[in-house]
N, C-alpha and C positions, 0 to 999 in steps of 0.2 A: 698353358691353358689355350683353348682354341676358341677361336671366337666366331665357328659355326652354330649355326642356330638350331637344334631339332628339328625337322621336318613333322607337324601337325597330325598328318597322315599319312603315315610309315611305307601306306602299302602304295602300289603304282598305281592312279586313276586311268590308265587307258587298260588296265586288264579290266577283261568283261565279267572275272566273277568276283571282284571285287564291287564292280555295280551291282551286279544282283541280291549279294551279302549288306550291301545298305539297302537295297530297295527292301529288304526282306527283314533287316532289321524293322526300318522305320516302319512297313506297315506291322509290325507285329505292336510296338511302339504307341502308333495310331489306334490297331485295333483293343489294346491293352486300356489306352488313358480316353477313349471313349467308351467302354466297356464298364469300367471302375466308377464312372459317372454316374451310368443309367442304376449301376451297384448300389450306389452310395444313398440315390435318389429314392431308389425302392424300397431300401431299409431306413430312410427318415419317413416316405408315406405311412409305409408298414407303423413304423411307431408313433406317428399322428393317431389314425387307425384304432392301436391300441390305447393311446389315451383317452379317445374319443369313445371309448368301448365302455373303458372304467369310469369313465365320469357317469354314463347313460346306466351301468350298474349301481353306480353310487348312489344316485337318482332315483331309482326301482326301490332301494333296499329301503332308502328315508320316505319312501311314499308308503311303503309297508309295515317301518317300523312307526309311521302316525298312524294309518291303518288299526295295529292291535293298541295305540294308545289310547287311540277315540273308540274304540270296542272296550276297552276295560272300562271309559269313564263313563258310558252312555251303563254300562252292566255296574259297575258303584251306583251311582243315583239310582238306577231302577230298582235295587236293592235297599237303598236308604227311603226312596220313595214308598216302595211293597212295604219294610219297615215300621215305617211311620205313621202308614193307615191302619196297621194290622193293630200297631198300639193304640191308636183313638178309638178305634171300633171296642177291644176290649175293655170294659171297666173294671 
């Protein structure tokens, strides 16, 4: 067994395209996991958004479905009302 240790990073730090190859990783790296951010950021607005959309839907449809409730009750009574006189009047 030898009791040398691997060397971390294989390749030689004084060649200069091995500097370049990390600079080029890392900003790809940088530009990637800042990128993924603003990503990630946009599609939680976006579905605030959409929630915020369907509740103000949901809202519209219950304002219209009391809308035709108090139209049928106000047209019941006026029909039980019309009803009612129509029958006193006749003997």
């Amino acid at each position: 067994m030898s009791d040398e240790v691997a060397d971390p990073n294989p390749l030689p730090s004084q060649d200069p395209l091995n500097s370049q190859i990390v600079a080029a990783v890392a900003l790809v790296n940088a530009t990637a996991t800042s990128g993924s951010s603003a990503v990630a950021r946009a599609a939680l607005e976006q579905g605030i958004a959409h929630s915020a959309n369907l509740a103000m839907l949901n809202a519209v449809a219950a304002q219209q479905n009391a809308y035709v409730t108090a139209n049928a009750v106000v047209l019941a009574t006026t029909e039980r009302i019309l009803r009612t006189c129509g029958e006193r009047k006749a003997p």
